[in-house]
ROFIVEX-196508 format. One line per 10 residues: their letters; for each residue z, x, y of C-alpha. Coordinates in steps of 0.05 Angstrom, whole numbers, plus 5000, padded with zeros to 4 digits. Layout:
BEGIN
a> Z/X/Y; ...;
//
This chain:
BEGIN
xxxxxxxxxx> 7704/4335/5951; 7672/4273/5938; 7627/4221/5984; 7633/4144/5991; 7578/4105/6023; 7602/4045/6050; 7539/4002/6069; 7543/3933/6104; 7499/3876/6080; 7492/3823/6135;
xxxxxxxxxx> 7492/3756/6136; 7469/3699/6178; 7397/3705/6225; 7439/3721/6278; 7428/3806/6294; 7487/3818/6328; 7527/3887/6306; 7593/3871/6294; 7643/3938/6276; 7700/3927/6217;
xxxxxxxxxx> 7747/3971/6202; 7748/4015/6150; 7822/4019/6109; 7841/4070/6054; 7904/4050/6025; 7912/3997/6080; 7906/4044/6140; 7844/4050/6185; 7806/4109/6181; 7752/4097/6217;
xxxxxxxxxx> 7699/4039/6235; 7627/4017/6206; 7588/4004/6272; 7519/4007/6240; 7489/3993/6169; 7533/4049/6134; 7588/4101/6136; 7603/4162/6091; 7667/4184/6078; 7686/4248/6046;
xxxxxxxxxx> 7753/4246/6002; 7783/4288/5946; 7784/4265/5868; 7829/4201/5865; 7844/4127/5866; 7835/4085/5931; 7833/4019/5958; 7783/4020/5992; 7786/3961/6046; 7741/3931/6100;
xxxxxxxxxx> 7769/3895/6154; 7746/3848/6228; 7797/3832/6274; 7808/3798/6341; 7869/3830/6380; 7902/3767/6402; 7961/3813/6451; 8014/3844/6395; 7985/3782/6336; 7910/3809/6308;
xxxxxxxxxx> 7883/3751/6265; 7826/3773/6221; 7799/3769/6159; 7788/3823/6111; 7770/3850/6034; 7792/3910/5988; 7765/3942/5932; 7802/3992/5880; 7752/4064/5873; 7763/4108/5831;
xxxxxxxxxx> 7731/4182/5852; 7724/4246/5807; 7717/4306/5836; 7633/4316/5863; 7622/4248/5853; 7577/4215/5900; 7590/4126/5903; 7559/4076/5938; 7581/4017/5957; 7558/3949/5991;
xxxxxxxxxx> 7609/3891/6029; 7584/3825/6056; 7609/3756/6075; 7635/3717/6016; 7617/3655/6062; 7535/3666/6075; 7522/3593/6075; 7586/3576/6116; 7561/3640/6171; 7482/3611/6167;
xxxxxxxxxx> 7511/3538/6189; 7569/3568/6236; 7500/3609/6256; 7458/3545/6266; 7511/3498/6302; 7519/3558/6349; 7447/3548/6368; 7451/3478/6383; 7502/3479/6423; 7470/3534/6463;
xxxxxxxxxx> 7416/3482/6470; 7464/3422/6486; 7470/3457/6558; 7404/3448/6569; 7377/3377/6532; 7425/3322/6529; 7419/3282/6460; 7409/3202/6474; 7471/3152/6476; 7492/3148/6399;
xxxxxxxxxx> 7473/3221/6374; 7508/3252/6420; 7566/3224/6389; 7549/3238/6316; 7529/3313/6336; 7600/3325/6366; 7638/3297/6311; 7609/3335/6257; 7605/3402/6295; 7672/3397/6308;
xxxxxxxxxx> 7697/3364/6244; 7653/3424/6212; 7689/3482/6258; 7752/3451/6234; 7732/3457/6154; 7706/3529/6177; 7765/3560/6203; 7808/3530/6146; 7768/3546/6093; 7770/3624/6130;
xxxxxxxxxx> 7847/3613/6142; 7854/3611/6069; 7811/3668/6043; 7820/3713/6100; 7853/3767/6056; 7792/3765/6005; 7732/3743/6062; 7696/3816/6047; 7668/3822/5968; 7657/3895/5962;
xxxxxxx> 7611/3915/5901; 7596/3989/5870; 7525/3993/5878; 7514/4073/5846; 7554/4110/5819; 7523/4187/5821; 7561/4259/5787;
//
């Protein structure tokens, strides 16, 4: 048998644990809750995939990333996944602190104005922009490779 690590690199100042899925050949196997999973499998080729969803009744919107490993037979890998869209998740991040804040400080007369047009303008562009990668939002990366 041989062991994949599957470690999650986070993103964002945020600390909240989020689980994914965790997809062999595009079926759930299991789920990363913490920093890392191990996963015993026999010599082979997978596609390894990581995946976060939002069950939405029978539709489950999410976005997600896949990787192609190749095992041999003892062989021990690691690998790491994160957030293609770090900067996009720190300002996502940052507007979801100040409108935490809005609720309890009120902005004067004409920035009150500006600050909900570009935070929602900017949600907008963010859930686009995640629309269209959401089958390639995960970049999974062999970090060692050990026989």
């Amino acid at each position: 048998m041989s062991l994949i690590t599957l470690r999650h690199r986070g993103s964002g100042f945020l600390p909240i644990p989020i689980p994914f899925w965790v997809l062999i050949g595009g079926r759930p196997v299991g789920f990363v809750r913490g920093k890392e999973v191990r996963i015993e499998v026999p010599k082979g080729v997978y596609g390894l995939g990581v995946r976060f969803s939002v069950p939405l009744g029978k539709w489950q919107p999410g976005v997600q990333g896949e990787k192609k490993v190749v095992v041999d037979e003892g062989e021990a890998i690691t690998l790491e996944f994160s957030s293609r869209e770090r900067l996009w998740n720190l300002l996502f991040d940052i507007d979801l602190v100040l409108c935490v804040l809005s609720f309890f400080f009120t902005l004067p007369s004409p920035w009150n104005v500006v600050y909900e047009v570009v935070s929602n303008g900017f949600f907008v562009l963010w859930g686009v922009r995640v629309w269209i990668i959401r089958n390639r939002f995960f970049e999974i990366r062999e970090v060692e490779r050990v026989s």
